[in-house]
VOPA-866582 format. One record per residue (C-alpha): z, x, y. Coordinates in pm, whole numbers, plus 32768, in hexadecimal, padded with zeros to 4 digits. Example, Ala and Ser with C-alpha at 12.3 -4.5 7.8 and 13.67 -1.06 7.14 Angstrom:
BEGIN
830C84CE7E3E/82CA85577F96/
***
This chain:
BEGIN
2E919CCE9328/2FB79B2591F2/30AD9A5290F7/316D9907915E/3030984B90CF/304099198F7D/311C98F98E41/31DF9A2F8EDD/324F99699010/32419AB290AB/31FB9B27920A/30E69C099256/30439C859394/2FD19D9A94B5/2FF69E8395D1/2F3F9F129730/2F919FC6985F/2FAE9FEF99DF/2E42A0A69A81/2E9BA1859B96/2D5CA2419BBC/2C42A16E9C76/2B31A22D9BD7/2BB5A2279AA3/2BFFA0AA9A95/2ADDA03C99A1/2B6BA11D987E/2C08A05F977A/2C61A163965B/2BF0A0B29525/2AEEA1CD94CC/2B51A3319468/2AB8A38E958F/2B52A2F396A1/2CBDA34795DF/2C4EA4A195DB/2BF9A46E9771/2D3DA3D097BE/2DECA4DC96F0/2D27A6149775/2CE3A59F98DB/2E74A56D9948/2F1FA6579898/3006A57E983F/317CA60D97F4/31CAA6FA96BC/31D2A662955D/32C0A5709529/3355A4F39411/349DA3DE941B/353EA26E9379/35ABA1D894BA/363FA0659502/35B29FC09617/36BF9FBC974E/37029E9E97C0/37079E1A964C/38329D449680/37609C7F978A/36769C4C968D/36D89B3595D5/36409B7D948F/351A9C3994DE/33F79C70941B/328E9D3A9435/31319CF393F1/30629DD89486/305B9F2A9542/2F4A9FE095F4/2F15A15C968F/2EFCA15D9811/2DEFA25898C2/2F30A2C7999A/2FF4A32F9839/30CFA1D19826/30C9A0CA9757/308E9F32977C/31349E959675/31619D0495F2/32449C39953F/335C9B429578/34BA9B1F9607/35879A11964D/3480992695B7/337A9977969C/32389A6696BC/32D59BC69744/31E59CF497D5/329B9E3D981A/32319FB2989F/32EAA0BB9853/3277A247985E/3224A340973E/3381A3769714/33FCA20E96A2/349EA1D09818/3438A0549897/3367A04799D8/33679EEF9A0A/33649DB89927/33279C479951/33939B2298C4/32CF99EE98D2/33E298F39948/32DA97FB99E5/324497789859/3319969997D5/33DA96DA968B/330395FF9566/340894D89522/33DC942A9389/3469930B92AC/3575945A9230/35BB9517935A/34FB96249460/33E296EB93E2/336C98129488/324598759577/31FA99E69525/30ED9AE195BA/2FEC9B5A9498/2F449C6A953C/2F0C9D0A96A0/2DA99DCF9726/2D699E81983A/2C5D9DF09984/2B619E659A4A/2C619E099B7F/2D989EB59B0C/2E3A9D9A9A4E/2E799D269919/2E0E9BE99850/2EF79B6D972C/2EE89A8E9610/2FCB9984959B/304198A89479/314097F19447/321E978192E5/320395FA934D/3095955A92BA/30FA942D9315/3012939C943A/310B92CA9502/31E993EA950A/313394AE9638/312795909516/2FCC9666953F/2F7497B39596/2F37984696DC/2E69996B9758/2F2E9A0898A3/2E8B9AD29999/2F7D9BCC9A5D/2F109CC69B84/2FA59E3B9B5C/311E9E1C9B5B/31269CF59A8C/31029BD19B98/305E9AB09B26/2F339A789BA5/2EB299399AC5/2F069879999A/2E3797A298DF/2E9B96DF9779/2D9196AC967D/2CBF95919679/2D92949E95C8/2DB793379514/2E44942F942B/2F0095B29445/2E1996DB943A/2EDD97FD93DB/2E5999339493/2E699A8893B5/2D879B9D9451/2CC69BA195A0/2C049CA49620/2B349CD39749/29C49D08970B/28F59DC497CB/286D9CCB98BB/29B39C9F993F/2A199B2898AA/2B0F9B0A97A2/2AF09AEC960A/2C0D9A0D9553/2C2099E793EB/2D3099219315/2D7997E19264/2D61967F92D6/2E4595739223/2DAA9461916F/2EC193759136/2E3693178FE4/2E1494178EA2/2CB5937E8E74/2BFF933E8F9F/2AA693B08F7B/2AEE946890D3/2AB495B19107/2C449664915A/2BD897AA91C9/2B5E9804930F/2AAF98E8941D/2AD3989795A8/2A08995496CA/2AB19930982E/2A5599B09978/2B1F9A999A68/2BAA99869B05/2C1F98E099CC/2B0597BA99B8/2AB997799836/293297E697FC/29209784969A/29F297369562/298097479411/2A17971A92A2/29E297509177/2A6E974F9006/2A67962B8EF2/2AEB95118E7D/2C4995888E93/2D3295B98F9E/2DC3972A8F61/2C7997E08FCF/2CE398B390FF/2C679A1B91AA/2D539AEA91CC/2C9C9C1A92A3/2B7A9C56935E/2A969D7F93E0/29689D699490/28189DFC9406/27289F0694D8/25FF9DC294E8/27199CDD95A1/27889C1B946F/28B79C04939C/29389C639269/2A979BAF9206/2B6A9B9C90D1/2C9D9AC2905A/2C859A028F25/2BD398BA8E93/2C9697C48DC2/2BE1972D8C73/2C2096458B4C/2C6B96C289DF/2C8C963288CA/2E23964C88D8/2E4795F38A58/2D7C94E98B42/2D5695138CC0/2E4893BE8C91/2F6194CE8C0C/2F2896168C80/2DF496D48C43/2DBC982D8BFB/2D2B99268D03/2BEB9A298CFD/2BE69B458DF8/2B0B9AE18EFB/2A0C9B938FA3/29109AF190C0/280B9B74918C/27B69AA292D2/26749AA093DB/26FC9AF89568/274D9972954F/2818993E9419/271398A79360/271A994C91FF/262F9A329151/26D69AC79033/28289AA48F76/28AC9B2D8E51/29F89AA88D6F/2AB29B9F8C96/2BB89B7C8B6E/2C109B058A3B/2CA199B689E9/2DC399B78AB3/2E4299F48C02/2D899B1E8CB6/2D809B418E59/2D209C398F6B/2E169C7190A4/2D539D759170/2C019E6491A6/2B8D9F85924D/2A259FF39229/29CBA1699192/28F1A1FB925B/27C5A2059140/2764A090915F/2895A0049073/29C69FA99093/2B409FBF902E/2BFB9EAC8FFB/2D709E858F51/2E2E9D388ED8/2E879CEC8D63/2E519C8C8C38/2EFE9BDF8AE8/2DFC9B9F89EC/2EE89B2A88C5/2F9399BC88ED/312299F5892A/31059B648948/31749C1C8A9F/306C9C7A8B95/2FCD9DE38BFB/2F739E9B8D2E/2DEA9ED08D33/2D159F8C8E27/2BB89F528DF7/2A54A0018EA5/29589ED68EE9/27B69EFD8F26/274A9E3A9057/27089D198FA5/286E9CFE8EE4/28239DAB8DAA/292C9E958D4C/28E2A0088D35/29FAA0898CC9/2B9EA00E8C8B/2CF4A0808C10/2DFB9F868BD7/2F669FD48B65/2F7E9FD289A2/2F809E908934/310B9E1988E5/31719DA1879F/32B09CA8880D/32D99BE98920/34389C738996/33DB9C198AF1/32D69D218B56/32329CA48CA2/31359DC38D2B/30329DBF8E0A/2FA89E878F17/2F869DF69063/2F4B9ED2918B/2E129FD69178/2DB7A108925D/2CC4A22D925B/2D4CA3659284/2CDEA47C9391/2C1FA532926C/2B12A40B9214/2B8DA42D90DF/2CCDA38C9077/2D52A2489083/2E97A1C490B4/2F45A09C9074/309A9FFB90B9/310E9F2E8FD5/31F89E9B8EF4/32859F0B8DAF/33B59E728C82/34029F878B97/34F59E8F8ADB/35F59F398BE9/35DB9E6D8D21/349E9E618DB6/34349F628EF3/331F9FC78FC9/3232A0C68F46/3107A1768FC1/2FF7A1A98EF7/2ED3A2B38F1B/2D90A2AF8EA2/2C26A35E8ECC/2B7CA2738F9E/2A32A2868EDB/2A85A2AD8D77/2BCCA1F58D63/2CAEA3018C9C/2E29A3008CF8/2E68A4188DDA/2FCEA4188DF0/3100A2C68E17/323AA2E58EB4/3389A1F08EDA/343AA1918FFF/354CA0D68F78/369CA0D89018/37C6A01D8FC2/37839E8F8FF2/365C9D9F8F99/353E9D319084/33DE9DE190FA/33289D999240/31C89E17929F/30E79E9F937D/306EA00B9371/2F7AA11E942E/2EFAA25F9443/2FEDA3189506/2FC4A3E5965A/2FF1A5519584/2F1CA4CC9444/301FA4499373/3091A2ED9323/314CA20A93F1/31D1A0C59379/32D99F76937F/33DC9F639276/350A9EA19264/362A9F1191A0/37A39F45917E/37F99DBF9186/36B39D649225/36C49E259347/35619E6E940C/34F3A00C943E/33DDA0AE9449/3376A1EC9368/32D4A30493F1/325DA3FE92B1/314BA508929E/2FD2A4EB921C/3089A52590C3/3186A42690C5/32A3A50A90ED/33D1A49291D3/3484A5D39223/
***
């Protein structure tokens, strides 16, 4: 899965869906092969290919995705907010809403200049059917009942638990998964109050089924705009997550604003650190999400902008176990700054094993739009880009493999309005 905590003041997020099949209720189809399962295995529809606004959209009240997963009975789970509040929907591989929930029960965040928003971050699959989210929220102050949440739901959505982060100050929740023991993985940021704190403003949380913290960890430096921004879980039980890590410069102290390194951390089955790696220049460089390769490594997309005052670039990336990068591409480094915002913030792997795709966001000096980028998963060469942009300004998030191969994903445009796009393995809406 995230950007209300970045200088984008952006939304980001997820997306997971209803189990119907008892036997089948342990597959969770992050790995080629358990797409290629779900995909094989049901038959599910013809090809499909559509730009379709959600129904009830007037409902809505300004709805928004984060995150968006492939079901093992051919729907989707998806994330976001409406009406301030975290959101979960189902709807089939045609676009058409099953269900959807809104979490009316957590109270809007309340500040010093108005309401803030409580917003789901990202949605997986369980072992029982269900579906644990993640929340954050747009408040950091701590009086404000302003911190994350992480929501437990049974199969159509029902609330089952939820739980706010430990707190004497927000956590912001971006990506939770659960591992394969059954208990739940959180990662995200954790508000400091202060720009120098000496405490660490990242953070990693383990809970049980039953929503009972096991551990928390953190982790980071001296300043306070460290956070993780996704999370996957490693074949020895540990953890690999990446976000970004803030530092001093010479032009900017942690006092001001520092600048950012991509981040890359490698954790023990208990959050306690083994390895970590920080990437960039001088500037302001992050990570927003990972999926692992199938070869030991990893790809991982965020951005980057390695001059001072210059416009920022998408950048996908192939990382070593222990953080090193392989291999990258990153968009040609701009020569104004005529407000040119990239980055790339949603990542999948293809049916193949040997593309990668990711959703992201794109200012040609035109208005800005959502664009999917391709790449080969191992040695990082452009494959093919394509632009979604319709009349209007705005981008939401939250992408998958879809139930015939291609590419399924949130956008919102023409005057902000939420749909979802539905292209094939090539990109191609037709």
């Amino acid at each position: 899965m995230n950007f209300y905590n970045s200088s984008f003041k952006k939304l980001f997020i997820s997306f997971l869906i209803l189990n119907i099949n008892q036997s089948c209720e342990n597959d969770n189809p992050k790995s080629i092969a358990d797409q290629n399962d779900i995909i094989n295995k049901n038959n599910c529809g013809i090809e499909t290919s559509f730009i379709k606004e959600i129904d009830n959209i007037d409902s809505l009240g300004n709805a928004s995705g984060s995150d968006m997963k492939l079901m093992d009975d051919c729907s989707y789970v998806a994330v976001g907010h409406r009406s301030s509040r975290p959101w979960i929907t189902k709807f089939n591989e045609l676009g058409e809403e099953i269900w959807s929930k809104t979490f009316d029960e957590i109270p809007i965040p309340q500040g010093n200049y108005g309401s803030g928003l409580i917003y789901a971050t990202a949605v997986d699959k369980t072992n029982d059917g269900g579906y644990v989210i993640s929340c954050a929220t747009t408040m950091n102050h701590p009086s404000y009942n302003a911190t994350g949440r992480i929501i437990k739901v049974d199969s159509l959505g029902t609330t089952e638990w939820i739980r706010k982060f430990p707190t004497s100050r927000p956590y912001h929740g971006r990506d939770v998964i659960q591992t394969i023991e059954g208990d739940y993985i959180v990662v995200g940021s954790w508000y400091t109050t202060s720009a120098v704190t000496n405490e660490k403003s990242a953070f990693m949380a383990r809970y049980d089924a039953s929503g009972n913290l096991i551990w928390i960890q953190r982790y980071g430096g001296e300043c306070d705009e460290d956070s993780f921004e996704a999370v996957i879980q490693k074949p020895d039980g540990g953890f690999i997550a990446v976000g970004k890590f803030e530092h001093e410069s010479s032009d900017y102290n942690c006092d001001f604003y520092g600048y950012t390194d991509l981040w890359f951390i490698s954790t023990d089955s208990e959050g306690n650190l083994l390895q970590e790696s920080k990437t960039g220049e001088s500037f302001w460089e992050s990570a927003w999400d990972i999926v692992e390769i199938g070869d030991g490594t990893y790809g991982v997309v965020g951005r980057r902008r390695h001059q001072k005052r210059k416009p920022s670039n998408g950048w996908y990336l192939r990382f070593d176990g222990s953080g090193n990068v392989v291999s990258q591409w990153h968009e040609p480094d701009y020569v104004n700054s005529s407000g040119r915002n990239d980055g790339l913030y949603n990542l999948i792997m293809l049916p193949d094993g040997e593309t990668v795709v990711a959703l992201g966001y794109k200012d040609d000096g035109g208005g800005d739009s959502q664009f999917l980028w391709a790449f080969n998963a191992k040695t990082s060469e452009e494959i093919w880009n394509s632009s979604y942009n319709e009349p209007g300004r705005g981008f939401s998030l939250g992408m998958s493999v879809a139930h015939d191969g291609g590419i399924i994903f949130f956008g919102k445009k023409d005057n902000g309005r939420l749909k979802i796009f539905k292209t094939d393995v090539d990109g191609i809406v037709y």
